[in-house]
C-alpha positions as a printed Julia matrix, in Angstrom:
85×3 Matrix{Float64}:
 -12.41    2.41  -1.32
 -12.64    5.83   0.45
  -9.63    7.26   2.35
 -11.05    6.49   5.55
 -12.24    2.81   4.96
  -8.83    2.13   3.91
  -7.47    3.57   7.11
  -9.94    1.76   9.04
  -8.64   -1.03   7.45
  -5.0    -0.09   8.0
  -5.53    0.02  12.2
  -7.45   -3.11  12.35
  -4.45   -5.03   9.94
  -1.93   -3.32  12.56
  -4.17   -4.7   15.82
  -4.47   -7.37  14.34
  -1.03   -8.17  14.13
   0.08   -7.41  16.92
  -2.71   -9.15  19.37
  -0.83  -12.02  18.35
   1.78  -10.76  20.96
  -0.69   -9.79  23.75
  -3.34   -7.53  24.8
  -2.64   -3.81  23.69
  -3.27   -0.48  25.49
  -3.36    1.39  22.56
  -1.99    1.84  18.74
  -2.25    4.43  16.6
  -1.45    5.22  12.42
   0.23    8.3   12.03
  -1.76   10.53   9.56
  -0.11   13.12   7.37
  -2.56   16.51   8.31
  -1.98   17.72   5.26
  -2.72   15.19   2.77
  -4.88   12.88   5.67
  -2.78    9.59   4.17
  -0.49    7.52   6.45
   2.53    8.08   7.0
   3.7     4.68   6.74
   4.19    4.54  10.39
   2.46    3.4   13.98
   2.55    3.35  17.56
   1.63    0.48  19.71
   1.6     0.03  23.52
   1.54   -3.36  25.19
   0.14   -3.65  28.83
   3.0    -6.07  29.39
   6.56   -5.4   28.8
   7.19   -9.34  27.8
   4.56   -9.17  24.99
   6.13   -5.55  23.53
   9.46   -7.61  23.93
   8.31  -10.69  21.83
   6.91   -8.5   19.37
  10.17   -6.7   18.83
  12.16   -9.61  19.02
   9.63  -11.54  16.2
  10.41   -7.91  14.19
  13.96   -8.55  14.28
  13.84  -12.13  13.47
  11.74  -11.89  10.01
  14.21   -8.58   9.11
  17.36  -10.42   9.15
  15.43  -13.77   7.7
  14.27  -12.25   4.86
  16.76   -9.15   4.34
  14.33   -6.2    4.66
  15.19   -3.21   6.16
  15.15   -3.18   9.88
  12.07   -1.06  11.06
  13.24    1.17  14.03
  11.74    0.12  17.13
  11.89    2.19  20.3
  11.64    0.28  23.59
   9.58    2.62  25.82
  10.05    2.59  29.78
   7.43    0.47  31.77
   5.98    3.18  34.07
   3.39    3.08  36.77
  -0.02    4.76  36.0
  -1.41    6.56  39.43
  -4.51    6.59  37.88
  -4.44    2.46  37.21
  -3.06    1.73  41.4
C-alpha cells in the first residue's frame, strides 16, 4: 500500500469514527513535511458543541476503562461564523 492510500485510509478510519458523534465540519491528519507520514495526531471540528462534548466524554470513558494513556483533548470555543448568519 502506497503512502497516500494508507493516509486516505487513515482520514476516512478517523471520520469514520467520529460521525458516530455527529456531523463534522472538518478533520484533518497532521502530516510530518518532511518525511509526508502522520504524525500520529488529528483535528476534528463538530458543528455542534454537544456532539464534540460526547465525543470527548466517550474518549475519556474508554481511557480510564481500559488504562491507556489519556489522549489530550482541547475543547475549542463555539464561535459564530459571519459568513454562516
Amino acid at each position: 500500500m502506497s503512502g497516500a492510500a494508507f493516509r486516505h485510509l487513515l482520514f476516512r478510519s478517523l471520520i469514520h469514527r467520529f460521525r458516530a458523534f455527529g456531523p463534522l465540519r472538518y478533520a484533518r491528519i497532521t502530516i510530518d513535511k518532511a518525511t509526508g507520514r502522520s504524525r500520529g495526531t488529528g483535528f476534528v471540528c463538530f458543528w455542534n458543541v454537544e456532539h464534540a462534548n460526547a465525543a470527548i466524554d466517550e474518549a475519556q470513558r474508554v481511557a480510564s476503562e481500559t488504562g491507556a494513556n489519556s489522549v489530550p483533548v482541547s475543547r475549542i470555543f463555539q464561535y459564530s461564523d459571519p459568513l454562516l448568519t
